[in-house]
C-alpha positions as CSV (number, residue, x, y, z in Angstrom):
1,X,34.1,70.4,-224.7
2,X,36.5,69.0,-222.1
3,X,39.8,68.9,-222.6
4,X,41.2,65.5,-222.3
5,X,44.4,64.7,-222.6
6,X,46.0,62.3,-220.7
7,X,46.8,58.6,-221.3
8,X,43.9,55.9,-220.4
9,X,46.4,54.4,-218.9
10,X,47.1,57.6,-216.3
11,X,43.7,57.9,-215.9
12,X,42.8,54.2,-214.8
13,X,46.3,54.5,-212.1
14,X,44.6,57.1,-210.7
15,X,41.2,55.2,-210.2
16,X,42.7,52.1,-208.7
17,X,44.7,54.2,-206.0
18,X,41.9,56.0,-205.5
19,X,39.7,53.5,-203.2
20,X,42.6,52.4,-201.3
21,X,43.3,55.0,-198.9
22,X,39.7,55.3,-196.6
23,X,41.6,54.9,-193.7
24,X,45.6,56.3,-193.0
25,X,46.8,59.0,-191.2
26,X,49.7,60.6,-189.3
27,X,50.1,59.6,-185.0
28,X,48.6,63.2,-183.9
29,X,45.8,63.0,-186.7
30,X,43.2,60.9,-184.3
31,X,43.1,63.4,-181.5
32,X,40.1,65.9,-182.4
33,X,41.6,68.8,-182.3
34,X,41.0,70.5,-178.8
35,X,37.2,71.7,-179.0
36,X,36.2,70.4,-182.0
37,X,33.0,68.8,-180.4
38,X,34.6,65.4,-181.8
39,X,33.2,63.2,-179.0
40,X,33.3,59.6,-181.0
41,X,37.0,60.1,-180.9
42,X,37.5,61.0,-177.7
43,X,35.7,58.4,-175.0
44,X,38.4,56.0,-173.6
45,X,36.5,55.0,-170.6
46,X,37.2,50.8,-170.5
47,X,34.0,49.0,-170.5
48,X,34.5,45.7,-168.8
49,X,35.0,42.6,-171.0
50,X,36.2,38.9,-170.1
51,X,39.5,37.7,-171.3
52,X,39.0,36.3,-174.8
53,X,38.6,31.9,-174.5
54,X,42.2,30.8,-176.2
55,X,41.6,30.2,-179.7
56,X,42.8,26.9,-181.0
57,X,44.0,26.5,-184.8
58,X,43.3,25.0,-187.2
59,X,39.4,25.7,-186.3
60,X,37.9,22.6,-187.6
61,X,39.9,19.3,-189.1
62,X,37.7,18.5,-191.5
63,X,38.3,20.7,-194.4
64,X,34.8,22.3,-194.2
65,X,33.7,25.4,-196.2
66,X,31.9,28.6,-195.6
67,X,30.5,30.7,-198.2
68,X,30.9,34.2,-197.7
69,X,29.1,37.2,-199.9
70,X,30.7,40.5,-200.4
71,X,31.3,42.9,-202.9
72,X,35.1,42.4,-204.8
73,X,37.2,45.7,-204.7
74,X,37.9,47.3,-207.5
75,X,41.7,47.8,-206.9
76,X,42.1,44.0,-206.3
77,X,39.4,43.5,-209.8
78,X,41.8,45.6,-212.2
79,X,44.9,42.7,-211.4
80,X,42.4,40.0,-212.7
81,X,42.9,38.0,-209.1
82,X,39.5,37.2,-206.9
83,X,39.7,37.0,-202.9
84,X,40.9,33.2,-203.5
85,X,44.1,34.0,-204.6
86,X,45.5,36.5,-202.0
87,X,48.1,35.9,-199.2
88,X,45.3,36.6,-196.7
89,X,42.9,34.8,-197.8
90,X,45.3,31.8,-198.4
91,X,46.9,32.0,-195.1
92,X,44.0,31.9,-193.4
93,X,43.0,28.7,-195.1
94,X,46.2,27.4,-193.8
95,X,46.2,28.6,-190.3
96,X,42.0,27.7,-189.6
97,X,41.5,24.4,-192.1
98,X,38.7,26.1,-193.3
99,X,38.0,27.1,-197.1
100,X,36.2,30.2,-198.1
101,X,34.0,30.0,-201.5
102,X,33.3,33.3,-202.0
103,X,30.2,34.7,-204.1
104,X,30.2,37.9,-205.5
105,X,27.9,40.1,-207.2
106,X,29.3,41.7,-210.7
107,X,30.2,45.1,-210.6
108,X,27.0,47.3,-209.9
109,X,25.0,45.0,-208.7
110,X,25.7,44.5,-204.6
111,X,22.3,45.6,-203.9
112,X,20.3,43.7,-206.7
113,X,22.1,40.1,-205.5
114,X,21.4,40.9,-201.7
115,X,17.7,41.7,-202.5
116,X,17.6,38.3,-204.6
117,X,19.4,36.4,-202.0
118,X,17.0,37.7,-199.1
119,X,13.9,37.1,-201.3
120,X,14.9,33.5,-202.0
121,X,15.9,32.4,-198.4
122,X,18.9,31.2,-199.7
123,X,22.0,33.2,-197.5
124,X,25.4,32.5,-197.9
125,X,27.0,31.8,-194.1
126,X,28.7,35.1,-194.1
127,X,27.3,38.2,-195.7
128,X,30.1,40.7,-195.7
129,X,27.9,44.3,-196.0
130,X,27.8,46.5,-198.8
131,X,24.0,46.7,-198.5
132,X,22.0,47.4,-195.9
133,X,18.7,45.3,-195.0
134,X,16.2,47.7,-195.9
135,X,14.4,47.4,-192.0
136,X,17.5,47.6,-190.3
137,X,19.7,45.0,-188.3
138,X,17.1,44.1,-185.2
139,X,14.2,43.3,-187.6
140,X,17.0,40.8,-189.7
141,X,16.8,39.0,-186.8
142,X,13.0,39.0,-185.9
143,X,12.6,37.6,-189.6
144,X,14.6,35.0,-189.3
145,X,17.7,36.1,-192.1
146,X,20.5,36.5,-189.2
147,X,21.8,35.6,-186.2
148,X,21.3,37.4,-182.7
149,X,25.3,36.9,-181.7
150,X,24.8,38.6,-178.4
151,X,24.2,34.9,-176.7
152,X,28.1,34.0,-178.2
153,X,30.2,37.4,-177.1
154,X,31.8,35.3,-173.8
155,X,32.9,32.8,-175.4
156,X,32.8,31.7,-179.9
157,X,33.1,35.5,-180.3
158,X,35.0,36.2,-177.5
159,X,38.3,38.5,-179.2
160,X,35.8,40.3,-181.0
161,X,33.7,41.2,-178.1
162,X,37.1,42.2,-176.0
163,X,37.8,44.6,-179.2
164,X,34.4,46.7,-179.4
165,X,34.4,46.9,-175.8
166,X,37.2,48.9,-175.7
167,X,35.9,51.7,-174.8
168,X,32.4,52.5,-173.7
169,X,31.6,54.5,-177.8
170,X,32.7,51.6,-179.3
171,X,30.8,49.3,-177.5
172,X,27.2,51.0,-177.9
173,X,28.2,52.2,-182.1
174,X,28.4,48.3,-182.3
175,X,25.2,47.1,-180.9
176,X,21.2,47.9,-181.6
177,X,19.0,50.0,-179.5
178,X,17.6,46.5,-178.4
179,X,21.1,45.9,-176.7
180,X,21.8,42.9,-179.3
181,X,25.1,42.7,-181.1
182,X,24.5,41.5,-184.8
183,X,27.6,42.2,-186.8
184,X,30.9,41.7,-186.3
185,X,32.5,45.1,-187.4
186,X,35.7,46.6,-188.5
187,X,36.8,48.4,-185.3
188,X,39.4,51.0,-185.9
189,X,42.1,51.0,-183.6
190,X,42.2,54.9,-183.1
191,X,39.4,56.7,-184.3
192,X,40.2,58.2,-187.7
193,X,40.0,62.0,-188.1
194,X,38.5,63.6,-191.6
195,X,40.3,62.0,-194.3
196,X,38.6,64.0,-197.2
197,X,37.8,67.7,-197.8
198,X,39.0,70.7,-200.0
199,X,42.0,70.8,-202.2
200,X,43.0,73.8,-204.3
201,X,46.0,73.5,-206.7
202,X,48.2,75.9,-204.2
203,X,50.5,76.8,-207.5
204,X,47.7,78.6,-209.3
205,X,46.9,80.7,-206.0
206,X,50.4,81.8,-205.9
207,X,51.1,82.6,-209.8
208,X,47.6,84.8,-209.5
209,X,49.0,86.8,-206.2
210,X,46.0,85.0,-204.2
211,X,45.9,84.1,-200.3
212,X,44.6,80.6,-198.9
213,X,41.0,81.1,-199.7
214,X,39.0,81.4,-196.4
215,X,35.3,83.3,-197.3
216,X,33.0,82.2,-200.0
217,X,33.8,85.8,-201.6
218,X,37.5,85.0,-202.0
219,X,36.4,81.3,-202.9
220,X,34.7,83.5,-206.1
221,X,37.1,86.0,-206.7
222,X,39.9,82.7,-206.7
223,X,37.4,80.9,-209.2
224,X,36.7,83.6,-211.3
225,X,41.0,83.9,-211.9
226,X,41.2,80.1,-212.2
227,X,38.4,80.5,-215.1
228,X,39.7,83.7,-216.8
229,X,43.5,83.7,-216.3
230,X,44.3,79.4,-216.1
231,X,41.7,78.8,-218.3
232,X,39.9,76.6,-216.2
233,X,36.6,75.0,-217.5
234,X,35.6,73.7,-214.2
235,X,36.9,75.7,-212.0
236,X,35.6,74.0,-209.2
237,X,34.8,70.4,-209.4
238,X,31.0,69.7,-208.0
239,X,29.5,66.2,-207.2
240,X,26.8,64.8,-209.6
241,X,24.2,65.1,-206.7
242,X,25.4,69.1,-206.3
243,X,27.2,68.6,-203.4
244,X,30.0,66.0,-201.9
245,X,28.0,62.9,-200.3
246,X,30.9,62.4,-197.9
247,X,31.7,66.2,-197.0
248,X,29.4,68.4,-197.9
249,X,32.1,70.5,-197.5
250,X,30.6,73.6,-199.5
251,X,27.6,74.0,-197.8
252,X,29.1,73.4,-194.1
253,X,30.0,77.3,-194.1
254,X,26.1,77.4,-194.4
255,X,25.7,75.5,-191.3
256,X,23.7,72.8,-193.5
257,X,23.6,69.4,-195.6
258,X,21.1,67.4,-198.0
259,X,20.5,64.6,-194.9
260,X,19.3,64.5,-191.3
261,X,21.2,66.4,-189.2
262,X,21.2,67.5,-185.1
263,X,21.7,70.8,-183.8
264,X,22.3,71.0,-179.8
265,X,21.0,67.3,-180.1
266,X,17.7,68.2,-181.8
267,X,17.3,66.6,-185.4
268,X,15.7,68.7,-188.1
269,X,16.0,68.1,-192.3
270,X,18.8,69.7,-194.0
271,X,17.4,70.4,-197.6
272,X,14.6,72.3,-195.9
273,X,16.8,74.7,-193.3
274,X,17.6,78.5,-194.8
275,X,21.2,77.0,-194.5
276,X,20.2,74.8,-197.5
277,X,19.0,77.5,-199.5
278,X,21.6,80.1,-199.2
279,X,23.8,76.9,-200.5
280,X,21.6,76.1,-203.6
281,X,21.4,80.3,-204.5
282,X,25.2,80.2,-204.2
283,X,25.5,77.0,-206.3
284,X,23.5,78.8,-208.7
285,X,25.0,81.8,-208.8
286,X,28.7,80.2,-210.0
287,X,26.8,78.0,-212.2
288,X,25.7,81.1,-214.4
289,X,28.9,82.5,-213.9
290,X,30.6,79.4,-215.3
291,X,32.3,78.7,-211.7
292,X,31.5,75.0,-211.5
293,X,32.0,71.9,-213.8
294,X,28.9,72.7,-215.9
295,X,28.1,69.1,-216.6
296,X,28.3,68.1,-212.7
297,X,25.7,66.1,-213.1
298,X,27.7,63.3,-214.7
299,X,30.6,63.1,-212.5
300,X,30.8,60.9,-209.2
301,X,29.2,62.1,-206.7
302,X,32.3,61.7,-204.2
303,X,36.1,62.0,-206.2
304,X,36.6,64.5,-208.9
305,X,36.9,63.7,-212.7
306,X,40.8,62.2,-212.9
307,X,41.5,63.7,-215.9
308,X,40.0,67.3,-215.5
309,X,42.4,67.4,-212.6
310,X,45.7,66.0,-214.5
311,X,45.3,68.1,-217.6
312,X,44.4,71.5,-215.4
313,X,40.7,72.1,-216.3
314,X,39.4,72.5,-212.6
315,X,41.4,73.6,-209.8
316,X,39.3,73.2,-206.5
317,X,37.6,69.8,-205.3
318,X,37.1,67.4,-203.1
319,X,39.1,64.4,-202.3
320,X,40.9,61.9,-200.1
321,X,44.3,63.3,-198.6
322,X,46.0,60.6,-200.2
323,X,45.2,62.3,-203.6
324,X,47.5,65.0,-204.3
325,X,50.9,63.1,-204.5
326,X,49.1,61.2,-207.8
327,X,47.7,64.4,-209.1
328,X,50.8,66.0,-209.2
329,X,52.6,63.4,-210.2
330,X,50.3,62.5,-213.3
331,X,49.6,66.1,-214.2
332,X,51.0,67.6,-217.6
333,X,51.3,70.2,-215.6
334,X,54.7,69.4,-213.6
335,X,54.6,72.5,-211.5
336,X,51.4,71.5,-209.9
337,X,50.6,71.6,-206.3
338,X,47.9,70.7,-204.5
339,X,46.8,71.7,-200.6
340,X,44.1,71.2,-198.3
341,X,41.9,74.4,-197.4
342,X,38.7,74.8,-195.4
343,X,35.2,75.3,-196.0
344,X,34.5,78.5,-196.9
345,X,32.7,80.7,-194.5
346,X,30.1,83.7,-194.8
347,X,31.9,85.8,-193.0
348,X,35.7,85.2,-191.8
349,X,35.6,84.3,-187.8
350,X,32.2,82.1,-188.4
351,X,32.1,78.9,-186.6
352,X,32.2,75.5,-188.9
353,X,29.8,72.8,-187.0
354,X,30.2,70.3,-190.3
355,X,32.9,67.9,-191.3
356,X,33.3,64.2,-192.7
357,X,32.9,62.8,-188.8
358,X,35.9,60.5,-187.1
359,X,35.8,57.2,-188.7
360,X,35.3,54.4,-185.7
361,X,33.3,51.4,-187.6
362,X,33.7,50.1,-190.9
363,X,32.2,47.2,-192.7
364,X,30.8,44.5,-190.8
365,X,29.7,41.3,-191.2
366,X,26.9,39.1,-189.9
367,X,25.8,35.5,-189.8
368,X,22.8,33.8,-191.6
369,X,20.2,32.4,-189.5
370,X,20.4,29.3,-191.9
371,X,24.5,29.1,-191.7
372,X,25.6,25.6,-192.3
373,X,27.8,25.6,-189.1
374,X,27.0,29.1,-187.4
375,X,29.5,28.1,-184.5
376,X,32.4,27.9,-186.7
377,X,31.5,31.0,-188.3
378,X,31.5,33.0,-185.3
379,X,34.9,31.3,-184.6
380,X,36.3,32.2,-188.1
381,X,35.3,35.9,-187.5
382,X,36.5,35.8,-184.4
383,X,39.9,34.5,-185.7
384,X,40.4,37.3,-187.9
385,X,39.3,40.0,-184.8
386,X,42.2,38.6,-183.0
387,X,45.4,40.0,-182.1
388,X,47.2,37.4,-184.8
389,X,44.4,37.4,-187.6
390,X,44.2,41.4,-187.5
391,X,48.1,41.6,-188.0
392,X,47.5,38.8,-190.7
393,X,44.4,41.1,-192.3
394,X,46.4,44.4,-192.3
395,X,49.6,43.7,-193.0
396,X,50.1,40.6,-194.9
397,X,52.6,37.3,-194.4
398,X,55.9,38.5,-192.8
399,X,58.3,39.1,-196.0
400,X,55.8,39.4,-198.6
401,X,53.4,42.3,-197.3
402,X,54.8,42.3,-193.8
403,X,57.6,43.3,-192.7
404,X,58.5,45.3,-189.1
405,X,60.6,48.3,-188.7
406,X,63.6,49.1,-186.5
407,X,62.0,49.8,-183.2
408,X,59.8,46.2,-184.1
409,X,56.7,47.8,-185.5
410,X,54.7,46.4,-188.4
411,X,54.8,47.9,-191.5
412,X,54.0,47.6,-195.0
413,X,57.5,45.6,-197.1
414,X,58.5,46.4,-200.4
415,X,55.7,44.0,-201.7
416,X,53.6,46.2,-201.3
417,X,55.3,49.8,-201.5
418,X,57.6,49.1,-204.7
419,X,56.0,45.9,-206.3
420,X,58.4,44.2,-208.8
421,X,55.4,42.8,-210.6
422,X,54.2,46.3,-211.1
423,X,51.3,46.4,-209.1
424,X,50.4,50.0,-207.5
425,X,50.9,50.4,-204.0
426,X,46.5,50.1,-204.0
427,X,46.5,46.8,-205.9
428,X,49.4,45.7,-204.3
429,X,48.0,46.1,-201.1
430,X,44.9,44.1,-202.1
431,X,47.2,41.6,-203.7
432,X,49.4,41.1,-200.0
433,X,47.1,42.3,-197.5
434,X,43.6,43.9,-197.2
435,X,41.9,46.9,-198.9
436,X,40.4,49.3,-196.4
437,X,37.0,48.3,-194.9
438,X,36.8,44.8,-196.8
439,X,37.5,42.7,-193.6
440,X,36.6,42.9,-190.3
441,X,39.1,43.0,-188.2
442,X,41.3,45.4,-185.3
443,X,41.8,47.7,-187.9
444,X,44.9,49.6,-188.1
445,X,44.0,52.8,-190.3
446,X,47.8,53.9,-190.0
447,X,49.1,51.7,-192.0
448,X,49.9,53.3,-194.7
449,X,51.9,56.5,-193.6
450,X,54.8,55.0,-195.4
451,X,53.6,55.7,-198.5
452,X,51.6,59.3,-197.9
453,X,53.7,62.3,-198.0
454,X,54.6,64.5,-195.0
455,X,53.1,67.0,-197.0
456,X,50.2,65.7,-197.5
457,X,49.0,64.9,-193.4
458,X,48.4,68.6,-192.8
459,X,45.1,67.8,-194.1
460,X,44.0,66.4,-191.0
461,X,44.5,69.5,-189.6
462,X,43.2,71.7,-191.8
463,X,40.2,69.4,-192.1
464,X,40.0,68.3,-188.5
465,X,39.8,72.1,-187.1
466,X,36.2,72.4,-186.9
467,X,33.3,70.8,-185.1
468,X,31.2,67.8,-186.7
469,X,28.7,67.9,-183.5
470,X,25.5,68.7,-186.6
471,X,26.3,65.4,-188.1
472,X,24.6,62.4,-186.7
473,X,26.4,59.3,-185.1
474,X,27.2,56.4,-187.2
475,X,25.6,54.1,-184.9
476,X,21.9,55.5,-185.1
477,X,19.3,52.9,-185.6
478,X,15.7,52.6,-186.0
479,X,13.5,49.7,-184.2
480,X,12.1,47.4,-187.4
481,X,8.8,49.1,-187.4
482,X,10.5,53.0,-187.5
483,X,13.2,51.4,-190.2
484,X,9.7,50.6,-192.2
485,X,8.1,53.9,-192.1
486,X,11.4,56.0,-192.3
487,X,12.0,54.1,-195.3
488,X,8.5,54.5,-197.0
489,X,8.6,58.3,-196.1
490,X,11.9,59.2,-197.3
491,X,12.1,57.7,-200.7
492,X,9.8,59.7,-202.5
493,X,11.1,62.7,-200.7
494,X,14.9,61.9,-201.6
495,X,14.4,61.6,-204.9
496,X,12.6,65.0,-204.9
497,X,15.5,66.3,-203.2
498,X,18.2,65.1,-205.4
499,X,15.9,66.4,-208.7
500,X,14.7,69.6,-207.1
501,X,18.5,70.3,-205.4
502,X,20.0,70.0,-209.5
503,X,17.1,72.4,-210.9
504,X,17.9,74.8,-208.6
505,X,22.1,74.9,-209.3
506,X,20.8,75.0,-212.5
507,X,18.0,77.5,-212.7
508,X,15.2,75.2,-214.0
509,X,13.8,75.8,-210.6
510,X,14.0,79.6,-209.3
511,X,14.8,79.6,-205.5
512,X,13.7,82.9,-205.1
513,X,10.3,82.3,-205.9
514,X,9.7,78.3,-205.7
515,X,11.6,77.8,-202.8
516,X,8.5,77.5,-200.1
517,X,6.7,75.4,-203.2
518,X,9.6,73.2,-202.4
519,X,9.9,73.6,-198.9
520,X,5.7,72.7,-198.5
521,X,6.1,69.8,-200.9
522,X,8.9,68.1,-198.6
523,X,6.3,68.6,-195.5
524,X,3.3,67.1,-197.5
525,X,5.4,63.9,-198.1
526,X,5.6,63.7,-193.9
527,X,9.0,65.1,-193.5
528,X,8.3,65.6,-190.1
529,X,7.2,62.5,-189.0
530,X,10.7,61.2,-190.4
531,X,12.3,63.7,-188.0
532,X,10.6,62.3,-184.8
533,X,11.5,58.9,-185.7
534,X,15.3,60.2,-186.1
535,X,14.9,62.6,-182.9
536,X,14.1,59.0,-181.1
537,X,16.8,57.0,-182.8
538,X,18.9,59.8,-181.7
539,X,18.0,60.0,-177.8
540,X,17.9,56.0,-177.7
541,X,21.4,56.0,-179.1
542,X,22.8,58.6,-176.5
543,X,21.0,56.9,-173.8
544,X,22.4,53.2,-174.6
């Protein structure tokens, strides 16, 4: 059995903070490193955009309401408070005149309260996106749930439009292959570099006489210690689905992941690539040889398990790189330390061309076709895009969550970083300001380096060091018609992948001599017809 040991209490710390830091990062951290083949983060060409039309406040005088949907974060959930009773939201009621009712789904069930709301008719104004609609954005429009804003960029949406036409990536990540603009999105200010990828605990390497793990050889020679000699019963923390959804850090040395991917611009399906099965014989290999969490299969499929890390029974995983300073802290082990490392390579020299790509869009929102007062909406959202409202959105009310440094920058105040009502900084931070990718808004990703240690920034560096250029923009869309068959192809074959991709880590499934059963199966379900329809999303978007 698992050994733990910690206090609930430790244990539910550590979740809260966890979801709070998607986005922060140290000045240098946004430039791709030189040749990294990080392109979304490096276009600055100025695309040309009218002056935003002055916004008046308050927005309306008559007291009127919008209801907004979207999903409550967690962090702001554990202090008992809703969206109602923050300082944003509340100051935004004062400065617009207009009230928010919010609607949100209980916990789990975003996607089962969208697909109600869409099959009733019955949209709130503002739908804040957890969820996706299942045909895509275009065909939301063409029946008839939400609003074609492209008409309203001059003038209602006018500081929005100035902010994704910063540059010219920015501006075609934000629109449809049709050229419409349908969401307003969370537009980072500086593109955001990997923020999550491989962490050993650096104090076992150097008690066992080990080197900074660079081959997947050393990576088993350094697990096999961490089993026999720390006494490790996970050695190395795996996601549920066998793999990280967010890095797929462990197979990138294998030049391969479990989605769509592009090399030299030409899409082809992970799962099926020899790159995919060298991973899952690997996997399987340290399975048998008790290298991985043997009951991966019910962990998250993104963080690892809280208190296998605090009481020392894994010592490699994935994770955000504002992680370690709360393991260590937390850990009954008070000489750990944790460090960022690579993916591990075949052979040392071997070129990485996978990474968690350069964060440049977050959530977005859009407005229903049936919105009670569309124009005020747009104006509302465009309020918060602004200059004023983003400050507002990141930061907080001046002397609560606000408060600016020597040289006149904005930065978090103690509010925030040392909360006298005993709020963590990731509640707190809910509580005064804005969780990451909840709002959107000019989002300023670097806000909270005042509470990350130096240490801890050399992650971006580590991380940031290789090329993404086999991962797929963010922006990709299909038309409504390829959003339909895409979807109707891949869902069988996804959740053959995810089975098949557990049964082979585990050996239920031999991938020495089932492997092209597999491989045939995936292509009888059309695999490659998914691929053209990608291929075209693909040359559309670098087209646009």
């Amino acid at each position: 059995m698992k050994k733990i040991t910690k206090a609930v209490s430790i244990i539910l710390i550590l979740t809260m903070i966890a979801s709070s830091f998607a986005g922060c990062g140290k000045k240098d951290a946004a430039k791709p490193a030189e040749g990294n083949g990080a392109s979304e983060g490096s276009v600055n060409a100025e695309a040309p955009a009218k002056e935003p039309t002055e916004i008046t406040l308050p927005l309306t005088d008559s007291g009127e309401t919008i209801t907004i949907f979207m999903n409550l974060d967690g962090n702001l959930a554990s202090t008992g408070l809703s969206y109602a009773d923050t300082d944003v939201f509340k100051e935004l009621e004062k400065r617009t005149g207009v009230h928010v009712d919010f609607q949100i789904p209980a916990s789990g069930e975003a996607t089962t309260a969208f697909n109600m709301m869409i099959a009733s008719g019955e949209l709130t104004d503002i739908i804040i996106h957890g969820t996706e609609y299942p045909d895509g954005l275009d065909a939301a429009v063409d029946d008839g749930y939400y609003l074609d804003l492209t008409p309203y960029l001059d003038n209602e949406l006018s500081s929005y439009n100035k902010l994704r036409t910063k540059n010219d990536f920015f501006a075609k990540s934000s629109m449809t292959d049709s050229g419409r603009v349908i969401g307003v999105y969370q537009i980072y200010r500086e593109p955001q570099g990997p923020w999550c990828g491989l962490q050993v605990r650096k104090d076992w390497l150097d008690d066992l006489g080990l080197d900074t793990p660079v081959t997947f050889d050393d990576w088993e020679v350094m697990l096999t210690k961490f089993k026999e000699e720390k006494g490790a019963y996970a050695p190395m923390s795996l996601g549920s689905l066998g793999y990280n959804i967010m890095t797929h850090s462990m197979s990138a040395g294998y030049g391969a992941i479990c989605d769509f991917m592009a090399i030299d611009n030409k899409v082809c399906y992970g799962p099926i690539q020899d790159g995919w099965r060298k991973y899952l014989a690997k996997m399987h290999d340290w399975y048998a040889k008790g290298l991985i969490d043997p009951d991966f299969m019910t962990t998250s499929v993104f963080m690892p398990d809280m208190a296998m890390v605090t009481t020392g029974q894994t010592g490699a995983w994935d994770s955000m790189y504002t992680m370690p300073q709360l393991y260590e802290m937390t850990n009954e082990d008070k000489n750990c330390y944790i460090v960022p490392v690579p993916s591990p390579v075949e052979n040392k020299g071997d070129e990485v061309h996978i990474r968690l790509k350069d964060s440049i869009l977050g959530c977005y929102a859009t407005i229903s076709a049936n919105a009670k007062n569309p124009e005020l909406c747009m104006k509302w959202l465009n309020y918060i895009c602004s200059p004023e409202g983003s400050l507002l959105c990141n930061y907080g009310i001046e002397g609560r969550g606000l408060k600016y440094d020597e040289n006149g920058n904005p930065t978090y105040g103690e509010m925030i970083t040392a909360n006298p009502d005993g709020y963590s900084v990731s509640q707190a931070q809910c509580v005064y300001a804005q969780a990451p990718s909840s709002m959107p808004c000019d989002y300023d990703w670097k806000r909270e380096l005042s509470v990350v240690p130096e240490k801890d920034l050399v992650s971006y560096d580590v991380w940031g060091a290789v090329k993404d250029d086999y991962i797929l923009p963010a922006g990709l869309t299909q038309t409504s018609d390829e959003s339909k068959e895409l979807a109707s192809i891949t869902s069988d074959i996804t959740t053959y992948v995810n089975e098949s991709t557990t049964q082979f880590i585990t050996g239920v499934l031999d991938i020495n001599t089932q492997w092209d059963e597999y491989v045939n199966k995936i292509k009888g379900l059309n695999i490659d017809r998914a691929v053209e329809i990608k291929q075209a999303a693909l040359d559309r978007f670098n087209a646009r």
